[in-house]
N, C-alpha and C positions, 0 to 999 in steps of 0.2 A: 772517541779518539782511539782506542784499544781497537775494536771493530776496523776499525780503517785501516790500522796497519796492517791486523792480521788478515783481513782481506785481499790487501795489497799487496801483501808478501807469502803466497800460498806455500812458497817452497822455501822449506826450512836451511838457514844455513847453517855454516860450520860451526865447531863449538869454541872458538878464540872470543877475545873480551867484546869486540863490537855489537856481536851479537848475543851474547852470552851476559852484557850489560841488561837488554833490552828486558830477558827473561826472571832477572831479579824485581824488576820492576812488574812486570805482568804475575808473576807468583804472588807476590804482597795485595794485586787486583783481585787476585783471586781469593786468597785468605780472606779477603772483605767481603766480596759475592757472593762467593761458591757459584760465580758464574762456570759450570762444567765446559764452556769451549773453550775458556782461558786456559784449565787445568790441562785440556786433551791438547790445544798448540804446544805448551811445554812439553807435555809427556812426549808427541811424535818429533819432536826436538831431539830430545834427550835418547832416544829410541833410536833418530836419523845419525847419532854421531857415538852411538853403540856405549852411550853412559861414559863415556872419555873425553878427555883433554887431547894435549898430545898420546900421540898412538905407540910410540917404539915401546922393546919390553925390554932392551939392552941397556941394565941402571949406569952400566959404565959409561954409557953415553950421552947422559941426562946432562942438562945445563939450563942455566937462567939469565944467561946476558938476554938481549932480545934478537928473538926469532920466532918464527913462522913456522917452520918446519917440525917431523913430530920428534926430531929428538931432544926439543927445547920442554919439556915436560915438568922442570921444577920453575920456569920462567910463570910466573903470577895469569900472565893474561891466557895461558891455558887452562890456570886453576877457577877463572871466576865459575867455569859452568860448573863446578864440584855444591855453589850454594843452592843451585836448580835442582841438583840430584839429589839431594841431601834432605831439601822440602819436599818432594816428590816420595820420598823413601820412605817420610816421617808421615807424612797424607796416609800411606797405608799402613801405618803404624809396624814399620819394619819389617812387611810380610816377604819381602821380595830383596835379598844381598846382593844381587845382579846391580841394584841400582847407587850400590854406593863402594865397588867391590875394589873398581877403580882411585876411589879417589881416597880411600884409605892404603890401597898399595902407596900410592905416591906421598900422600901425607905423614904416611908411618914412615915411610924412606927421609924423608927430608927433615923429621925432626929428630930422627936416630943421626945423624950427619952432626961434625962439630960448627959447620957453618952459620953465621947468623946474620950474613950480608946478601941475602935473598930478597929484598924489597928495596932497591934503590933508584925507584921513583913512586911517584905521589899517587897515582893510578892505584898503585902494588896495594897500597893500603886497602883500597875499597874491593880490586881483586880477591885477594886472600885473608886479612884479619877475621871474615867473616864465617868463610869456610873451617878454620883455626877451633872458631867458637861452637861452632854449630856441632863439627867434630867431638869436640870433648863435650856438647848435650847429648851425643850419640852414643860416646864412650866409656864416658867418667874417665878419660884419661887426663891428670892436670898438666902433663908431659907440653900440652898443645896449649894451655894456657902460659904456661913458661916461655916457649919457644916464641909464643906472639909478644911477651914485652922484650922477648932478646933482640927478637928482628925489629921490632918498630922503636927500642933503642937505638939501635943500628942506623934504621931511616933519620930518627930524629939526628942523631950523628952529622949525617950529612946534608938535609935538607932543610929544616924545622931553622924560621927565627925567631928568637925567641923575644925580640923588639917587639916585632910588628906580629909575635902571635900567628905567625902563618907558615905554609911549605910552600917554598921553590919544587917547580916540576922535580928536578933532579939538580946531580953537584954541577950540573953545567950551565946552572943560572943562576948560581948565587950570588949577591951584589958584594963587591963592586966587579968581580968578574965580567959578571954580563950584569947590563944595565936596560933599564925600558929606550924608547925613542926619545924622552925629556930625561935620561938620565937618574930615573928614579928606578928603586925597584921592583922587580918584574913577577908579581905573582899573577900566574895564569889559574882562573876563574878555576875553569874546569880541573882543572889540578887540584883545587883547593876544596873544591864541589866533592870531587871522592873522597879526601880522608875526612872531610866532617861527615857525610855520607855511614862512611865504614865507622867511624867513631858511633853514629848511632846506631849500626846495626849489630855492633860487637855488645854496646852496654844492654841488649836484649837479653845477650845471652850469658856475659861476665857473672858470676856467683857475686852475690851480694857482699860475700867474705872473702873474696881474691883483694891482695895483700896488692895487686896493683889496680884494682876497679875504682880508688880516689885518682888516684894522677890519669886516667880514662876521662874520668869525668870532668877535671878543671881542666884539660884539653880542650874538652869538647865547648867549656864556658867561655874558656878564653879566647877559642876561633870563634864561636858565637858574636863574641865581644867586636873581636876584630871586624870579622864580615859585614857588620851591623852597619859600623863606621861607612862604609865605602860605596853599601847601595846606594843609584842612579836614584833622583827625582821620580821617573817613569815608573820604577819598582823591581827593574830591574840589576844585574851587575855587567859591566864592559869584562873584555875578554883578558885585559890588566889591570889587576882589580887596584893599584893605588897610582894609575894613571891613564885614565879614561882618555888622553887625548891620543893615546898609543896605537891603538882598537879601536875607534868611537861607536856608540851602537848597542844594540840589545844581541844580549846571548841566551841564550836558554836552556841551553844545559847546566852551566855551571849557576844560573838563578833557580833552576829548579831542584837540583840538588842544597843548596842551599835553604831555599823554601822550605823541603823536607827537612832537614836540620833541624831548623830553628820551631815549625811545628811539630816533630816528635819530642825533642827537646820540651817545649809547653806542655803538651799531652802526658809527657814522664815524668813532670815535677822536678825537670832538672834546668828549665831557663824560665824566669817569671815572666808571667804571662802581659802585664803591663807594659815592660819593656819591650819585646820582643816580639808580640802579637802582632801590631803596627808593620813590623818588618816584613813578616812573616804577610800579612796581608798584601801588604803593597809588591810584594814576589808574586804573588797568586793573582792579585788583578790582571796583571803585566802578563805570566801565564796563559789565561784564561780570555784575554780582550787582545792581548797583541799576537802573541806567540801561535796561537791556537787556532787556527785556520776554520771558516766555515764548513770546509766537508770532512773536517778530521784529521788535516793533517799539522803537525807541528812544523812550526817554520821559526826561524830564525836559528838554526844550532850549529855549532861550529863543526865543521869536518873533522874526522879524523886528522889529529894532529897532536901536538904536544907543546906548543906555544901561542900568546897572539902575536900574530902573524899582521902588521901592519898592512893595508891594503887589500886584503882577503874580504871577499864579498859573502856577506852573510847575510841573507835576505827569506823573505818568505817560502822561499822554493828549500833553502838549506834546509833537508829535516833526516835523520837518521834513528837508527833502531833505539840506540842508548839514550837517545833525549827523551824521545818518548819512554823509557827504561825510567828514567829520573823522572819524567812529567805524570808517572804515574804512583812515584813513589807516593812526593808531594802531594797528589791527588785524593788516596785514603787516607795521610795524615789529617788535612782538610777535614775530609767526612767525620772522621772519630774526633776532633775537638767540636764539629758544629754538633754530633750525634750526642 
């Protein structure tokens, strides 16, 4: 599967989240392998977009609503590639500050800032908590552990219910606001697939004696918990995960992120492995027998988007960079519990 894409896609893109998802998932391939053509795709990645996010150097001009453009630089989905650069850095055990020179300009700016409403949607979480962490294993600054329970306060503020144990994309689909197509509410998979996601990748790196790594943790039990409920028969999750008739159909990114969850979760001694195994299994069949394409390619994953999208055709041919980002996270979990 890894092979395929990177074959498939010789020419490296930009460094925004789509692609920059893909690269979190192919680094974790590699930490497993020390396959060296995984390492060298990322490196000439990181190298094609000069070890930066957005590009401007005018701080005046920085912002985080969403955009595209390079003066959007504290906006998350420029930050995710800082977790590429950051493994990359630490691969050479620090010899080279060109590769991380960028993302501590910007991260040292935004946590000096009295701001703490930087991550206001669900995405944000799996972009940045990570970087946060990796940061202060780089640092020893605990400035950056702080700042990550201020903002995902923050998040939780606005999106987080604490009923149903789950995040709304953002404030603009909170029930009864916005409702699904039967009136129920509307949590979008892949939305939910990043902050469990980020939640595992942050308790990598959280100090065992950070004053916030228990409320981390029963986060992460309690979305486990939730998520569990709601998986499809097939092994799969719908693209609205508490109303399957909204979306009907297999998704695949937010099952595979998920997947990854609930098997790092097992493998960490932080979800039992009785309950949860099953789940976790029956995501990886569905992966591995539906999703998974005979020449390598993944299919079934929702496009770029931010909701499910009633009527949106999601089929074998849908496959993108960040699924397979996810389909490989899940994929070394896999290996290190059968290992």
């Amino acid at each position: 599967m890894n092979q395929y894409w990177q074959q498939t896609n010789p020419n490296h893109g930009w460094a925004f989240w789509d692609v920059a998802a893909y690269h979190t998932g192919n680094m974790e391939a590699y930490k497993l392998t020390k396959n060296e053509g995984y390492r060298k795709y990322s490196e000439a990645w990181a190298e094609k977009n000069q070890w930066m996010g957005a590009k401007s150097t005018d701080k005046s001009e920085w912002k985080y609503s969403y955009g595209e453009k390079d003066d959007y630089v504290l906006f998350g989905d420029w930050q995710i590639c800082f977790q590429t650069y950051i493994d990359l850095y630490q691969l050479d055990k620090g010899k080279d500050p060109k590769k991380i020179a960028r993302a501590l300009e910007v991260m040292e700016y935004q946590i000096s800032t009295p701001k703490n409403d930087y991550w206001w949607w669900a995405d944000g979480l799996y972009m940045v908590m990570p970087v946060m962490t990796k940061l202060y294993q780089v640092t020893g600054n605990k400035l950056y552990l702080e700042k990550l329970h201020d903002y995902l306060s923050y998040a939780d503020s606005i999106m987080y219910d604490p009923e149903e144990q789950l995040y709304y994309r953002d404030a603009k689909y909170v029930y009864p606001k916005h409702k699904s197509a039967n009136r129920k509410k509307d949590f979008w998979a892949r939305g939910d697939g990043w902050v469990f996601a980020g939640l595992a990748k942050i308790l990598q790196d959280v100090p065992k004696n950070d004053p916030h790594r228990t409320k981390y943790e029963q986060r992460f039990r309690d979305m486990a918990q939730a998520i569990a409920k709601s998986q499809q028969p097939e092994g799969y999750w719908t693209r609205s995960i508490l109303d399957p008739a909204h979306a009907p159909g297999p998704e695949t990114s937010g099952t595979a992120f998920f997947t990854y969850g609930m098997l790092w979760g097992i493998n960490n001694g932080l979800l039992d492995k009785q309950t949860y195994l099953p789940v976790a299994a029956k995501g990886y069949h569905y992966l591995t027998t539906v999703a998974l394409q005979p020449s390598g390619k993944v299919g079934y994953v929702q496009p770029i988007g931010e909701r499910a999208i009633p009527g949106q055709v999601v089929d074998t041919n849908s496959t993108t960079g960040f699924g397979v980002g996810a389909f490989l996270l899940a994929a070394c979990e896999m290996y290190r519990l059968v290992d």
